[in-house]
C-alpha positions in Angstrom: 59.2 -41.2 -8.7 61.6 -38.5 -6.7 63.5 -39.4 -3.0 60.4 -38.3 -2.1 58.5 -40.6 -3.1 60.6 -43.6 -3.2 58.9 -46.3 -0.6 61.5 -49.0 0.6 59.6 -50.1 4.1 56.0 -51.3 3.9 54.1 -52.5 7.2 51.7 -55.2 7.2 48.7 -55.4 9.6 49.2 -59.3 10.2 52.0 -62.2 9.1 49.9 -64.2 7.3 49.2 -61.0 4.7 53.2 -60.5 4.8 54.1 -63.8 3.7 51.2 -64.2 1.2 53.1 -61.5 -0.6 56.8 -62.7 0.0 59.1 -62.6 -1.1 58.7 -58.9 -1.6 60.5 -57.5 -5.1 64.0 -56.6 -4.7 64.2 -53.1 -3.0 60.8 -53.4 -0.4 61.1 -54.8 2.7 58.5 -56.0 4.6 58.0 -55.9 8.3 54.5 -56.9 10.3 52.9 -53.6 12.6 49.1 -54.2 13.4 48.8 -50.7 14.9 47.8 -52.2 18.3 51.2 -52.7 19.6 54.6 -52.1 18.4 56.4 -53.0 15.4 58.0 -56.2 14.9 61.1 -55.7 12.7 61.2 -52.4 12.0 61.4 -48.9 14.0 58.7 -46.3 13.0 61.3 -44.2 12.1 62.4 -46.0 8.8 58.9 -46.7 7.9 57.4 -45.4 4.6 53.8 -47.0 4.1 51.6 -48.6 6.1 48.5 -50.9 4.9 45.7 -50.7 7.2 44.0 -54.2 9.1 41.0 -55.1 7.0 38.9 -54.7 9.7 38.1 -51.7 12.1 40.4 -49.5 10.6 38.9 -46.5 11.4 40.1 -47.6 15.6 43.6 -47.3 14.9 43.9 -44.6 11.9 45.2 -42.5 15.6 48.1 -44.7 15.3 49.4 -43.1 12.0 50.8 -40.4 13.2 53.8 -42.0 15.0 55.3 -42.8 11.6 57.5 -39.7 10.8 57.8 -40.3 7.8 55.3 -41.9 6.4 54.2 -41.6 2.3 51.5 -43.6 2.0 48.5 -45.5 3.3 46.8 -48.4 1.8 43.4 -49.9 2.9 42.3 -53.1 2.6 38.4 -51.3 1.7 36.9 -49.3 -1.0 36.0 -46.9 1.5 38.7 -45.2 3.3 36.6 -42.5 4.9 39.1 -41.0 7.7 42.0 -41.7 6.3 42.9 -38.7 4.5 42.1 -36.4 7.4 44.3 -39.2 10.1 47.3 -38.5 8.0 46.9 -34.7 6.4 47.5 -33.9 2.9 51.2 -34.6 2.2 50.5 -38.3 2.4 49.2 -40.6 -0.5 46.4 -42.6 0.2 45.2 -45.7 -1.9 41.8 -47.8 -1.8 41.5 -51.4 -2.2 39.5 -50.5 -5.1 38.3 -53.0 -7.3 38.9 -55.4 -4.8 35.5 -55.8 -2.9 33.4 -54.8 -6.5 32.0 -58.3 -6.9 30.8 -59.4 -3.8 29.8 -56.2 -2.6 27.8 -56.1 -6.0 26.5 -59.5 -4.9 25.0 -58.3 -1.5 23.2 -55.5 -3.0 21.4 -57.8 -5.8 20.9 -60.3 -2.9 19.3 -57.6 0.0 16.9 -56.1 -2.8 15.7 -59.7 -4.0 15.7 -61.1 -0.4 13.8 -57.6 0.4 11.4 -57.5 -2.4 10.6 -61.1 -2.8 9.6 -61.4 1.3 12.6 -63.9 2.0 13.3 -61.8 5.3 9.8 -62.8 6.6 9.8 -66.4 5.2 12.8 -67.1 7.2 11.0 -65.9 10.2 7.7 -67.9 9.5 10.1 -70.7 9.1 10.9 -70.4 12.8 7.0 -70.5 13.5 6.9 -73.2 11.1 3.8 -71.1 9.7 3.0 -71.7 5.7 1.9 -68.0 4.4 2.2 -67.7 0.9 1.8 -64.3 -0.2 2.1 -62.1 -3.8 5.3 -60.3 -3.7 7.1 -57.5 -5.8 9.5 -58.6 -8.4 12.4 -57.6 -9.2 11.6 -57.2 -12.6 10.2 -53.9 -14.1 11.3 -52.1 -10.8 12.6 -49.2 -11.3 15.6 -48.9 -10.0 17.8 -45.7 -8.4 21.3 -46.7 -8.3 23.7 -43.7 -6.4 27.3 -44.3 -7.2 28.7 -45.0 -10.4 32.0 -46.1 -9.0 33.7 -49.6 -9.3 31.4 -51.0 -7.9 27.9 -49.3 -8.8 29.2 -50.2 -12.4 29.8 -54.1 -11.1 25.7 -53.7 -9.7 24.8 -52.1 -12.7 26.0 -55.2 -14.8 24.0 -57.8 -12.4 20.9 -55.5 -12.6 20.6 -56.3 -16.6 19.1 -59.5 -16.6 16.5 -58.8 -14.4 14.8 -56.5 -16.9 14.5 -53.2 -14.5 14.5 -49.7 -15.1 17.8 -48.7 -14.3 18.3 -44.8 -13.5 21.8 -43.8 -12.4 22.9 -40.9 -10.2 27.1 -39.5 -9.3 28.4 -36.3 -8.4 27.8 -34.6 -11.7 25.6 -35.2 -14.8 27.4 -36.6 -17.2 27.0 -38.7 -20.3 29.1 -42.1 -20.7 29.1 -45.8 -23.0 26.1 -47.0 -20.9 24.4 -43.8 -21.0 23.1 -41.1 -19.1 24.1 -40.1 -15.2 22.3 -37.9 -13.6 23.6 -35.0 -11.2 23.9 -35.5 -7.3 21.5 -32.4 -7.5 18.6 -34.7 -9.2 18.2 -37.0 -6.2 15.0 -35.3 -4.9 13.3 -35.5 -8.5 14.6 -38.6 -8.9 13.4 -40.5 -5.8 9.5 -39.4 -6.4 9.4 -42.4 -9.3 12.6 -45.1 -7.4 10.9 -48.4 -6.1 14.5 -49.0 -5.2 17.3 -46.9 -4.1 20.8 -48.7 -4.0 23.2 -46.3 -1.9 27.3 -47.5 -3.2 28.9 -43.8 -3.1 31.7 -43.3 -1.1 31.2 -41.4 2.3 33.1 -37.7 2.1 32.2 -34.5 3.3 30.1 -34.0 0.2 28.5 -37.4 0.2 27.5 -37.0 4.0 24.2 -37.5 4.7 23.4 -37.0 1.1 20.2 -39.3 1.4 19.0 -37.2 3.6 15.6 -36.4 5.0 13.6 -34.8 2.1 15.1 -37.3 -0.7 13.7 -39.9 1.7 10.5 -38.5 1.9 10.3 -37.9 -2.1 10.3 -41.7 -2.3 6.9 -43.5 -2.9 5.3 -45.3 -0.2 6.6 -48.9 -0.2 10.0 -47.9 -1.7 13.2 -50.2 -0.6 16.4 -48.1 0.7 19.3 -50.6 0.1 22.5 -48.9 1.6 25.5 -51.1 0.8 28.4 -47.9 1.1 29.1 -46.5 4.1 26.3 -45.6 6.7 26.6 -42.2 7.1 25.4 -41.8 3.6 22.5 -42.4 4.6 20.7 -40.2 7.3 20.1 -42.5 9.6 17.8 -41.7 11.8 16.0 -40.1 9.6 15.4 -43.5 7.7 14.7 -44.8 10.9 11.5 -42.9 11.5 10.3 -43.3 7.7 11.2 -47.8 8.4 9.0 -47.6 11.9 6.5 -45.8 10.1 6.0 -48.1 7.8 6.6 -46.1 4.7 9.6 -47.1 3.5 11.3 -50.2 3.7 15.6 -51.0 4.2 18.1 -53.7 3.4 21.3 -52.4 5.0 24.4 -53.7 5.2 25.7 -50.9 6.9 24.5 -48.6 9.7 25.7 -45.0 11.6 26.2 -46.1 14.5 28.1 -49.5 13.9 27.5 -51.6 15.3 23.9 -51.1 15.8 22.8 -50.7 19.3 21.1 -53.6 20.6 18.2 -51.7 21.5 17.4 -50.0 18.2 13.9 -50.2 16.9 15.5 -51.0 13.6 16.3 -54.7 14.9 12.8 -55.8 15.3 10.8 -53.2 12.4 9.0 -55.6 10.3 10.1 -53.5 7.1 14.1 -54.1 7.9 16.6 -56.3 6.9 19.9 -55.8 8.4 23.8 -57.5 7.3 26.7 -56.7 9.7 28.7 -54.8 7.5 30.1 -57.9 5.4 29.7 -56.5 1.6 33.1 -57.4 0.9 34.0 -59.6 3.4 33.5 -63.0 1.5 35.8 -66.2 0.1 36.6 -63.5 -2.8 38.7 -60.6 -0.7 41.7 -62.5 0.4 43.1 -63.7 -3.3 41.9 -60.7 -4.7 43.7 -58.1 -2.1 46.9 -60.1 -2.4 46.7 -59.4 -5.7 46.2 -55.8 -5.5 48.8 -55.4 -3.1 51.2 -57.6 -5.1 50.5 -55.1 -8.1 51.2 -52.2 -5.4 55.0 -53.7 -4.5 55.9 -54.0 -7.9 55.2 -50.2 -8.3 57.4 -49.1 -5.0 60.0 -51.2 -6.1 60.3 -50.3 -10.3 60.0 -46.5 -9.3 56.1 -46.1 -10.6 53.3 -44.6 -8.9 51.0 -46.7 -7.3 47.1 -47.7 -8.2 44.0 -46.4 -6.7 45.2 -42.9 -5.1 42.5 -41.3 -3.7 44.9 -38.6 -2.2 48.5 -38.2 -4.0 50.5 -36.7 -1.3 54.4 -37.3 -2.2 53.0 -38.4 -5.9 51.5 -34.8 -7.2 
């Protein structure tokens, strides 16, 4: 690691993440910043990283520019859409990779089972108190689109295999690896004409935008589930909208473009949707497991090494 590159300050979104991690190796100091107001033990000048609050990042990522020298950025997400372009390419950038993979992975097994085996409208005939027992779909022998291969598609992949589906896997390029064959983003249309399921987990970048867009949506077969447990923009929106109210396709979402979802949308009330507020990774398993990460993270400023999960290198090219 050159001068550089050499991180001594780290800001904290909050106190209770700070002292979690204390005390800090020798050589990092810690001081608390939640990017809402100023600094508490440290002047922006001397500051060298910065990890983001866990939640609504995105409405303070503004707030990164006042660091003059700042080398790095860590989330608290997988996703860390807006990051890059908040700080410009001579700054490193890490996910909290890894962190969010199980429970994330959890949600998505739990939307497509709560989707396919009609739980969604059992809980509202439960309100009726109304008994009406129906055949459902199963989970098994569904065949099954998964888009992203990433820490966590690979963690939904794994939960998939007991159920005895037809797993088909898509990422940016085709590609061959130990569990087999990945198709090319290029395949999607081809691919969606046979899905009865397509689980969106890629991340959301320029390329990635909108990549479910309207004619892979309207390759999928009548009845089809659109599980979308990445980022919402993935996912053309509106266009999946029209194809839900229709009646064509159904959605479990956990995530939306807009968020939140206007209380108005027809998505709220469309018998074929079942809609999370964004809480993939927000469960009993984040906090340990981010500490962790970011424990791993201060060892690495303070020995010299380059951090984990750069997304963007900056200082560390």
């Amino acid at each position: 690691m050159t001068n550089d590159s050499q991180i001594s300050t780290v800001t904290f979104p909050d106190r209770e993440l700070l002292a979690a991690l204390e005390p800090l190796p020798v050589g990092v100091r810690g001081a608390v910043w939640d990017l809402r107001s100023a600094p508490i033990g440290v002047d922006l000048d001397d500051v060298d990283a910065v990890v983001l609050p866990y939640i609504n990042a995105s409405e303070v990522l503004g707030e990164l520019g006042r660091v003059p020298h700042l080398k790095l950025v860590q989330t608290q997400s997988t996703g860390y859409d807006g990051v890059r372009e908040a700080v410009g390419e001579t700054v490193a950038v890490a996910s909290a990779s890894g962190v969010h993979a199980a429970a994330t992975a959890e949600l998505a097994i739990g939307l497509i089972l709560a989707s396919l085996r009609g739980i969604d409208a059992a809980v509202r005939d439960q309100q009726e108190g109304a008994w009406r027992p129906q055949r459902h779909l199963s989970l098994a022998d569904r065949k099954i689109l998964l888009v992203g291969v990433g820490g966590i598609g690979k963690e939904i992949a794994r939960r998939l295999q007991p159920f005895e589906v037809e797993l088909t896997r898509v990422g940016s390029s085709a590609r061959d690896d130990a569990d087999g064959h990945i198709h090319g983003a290029q395949e999607l249309v081809a691919l969606a004409a046979t899905a009865d399921v397509m689980v969106v987990i890629t991340p959301l970048t320029e390329q990635t935008h909108h990549m479910i867009n309207t004619h892979v949506l309207a390759a999928l077969p009548a009845g089809a589930l659109v599980v979308n447990v990445a980022r919402g923009a993935v996912v053309d929106c509106d266009a999946l909208t029209a194809e839900v109210l229709k009646g064509r396709l159904k959605c479990a979402i956990d995530v939306f473009d807009p968020e939140p979802i206007p209380a108005d949308h027809p998505l709220w009330t469309a018998e074929n949707a079942l809609i999370t507020p964004h809480i993939g990774g927000n469960t009993s398993a984040f906090y340990p497991r981010v500490v962790k990460l970011l424990k791993k993270q201060m060892e690495a400023f303070a020995r010299g090494k380059v951090p984990d999960n750069l997304v963007q290198r900056g200082p560390f090219a």
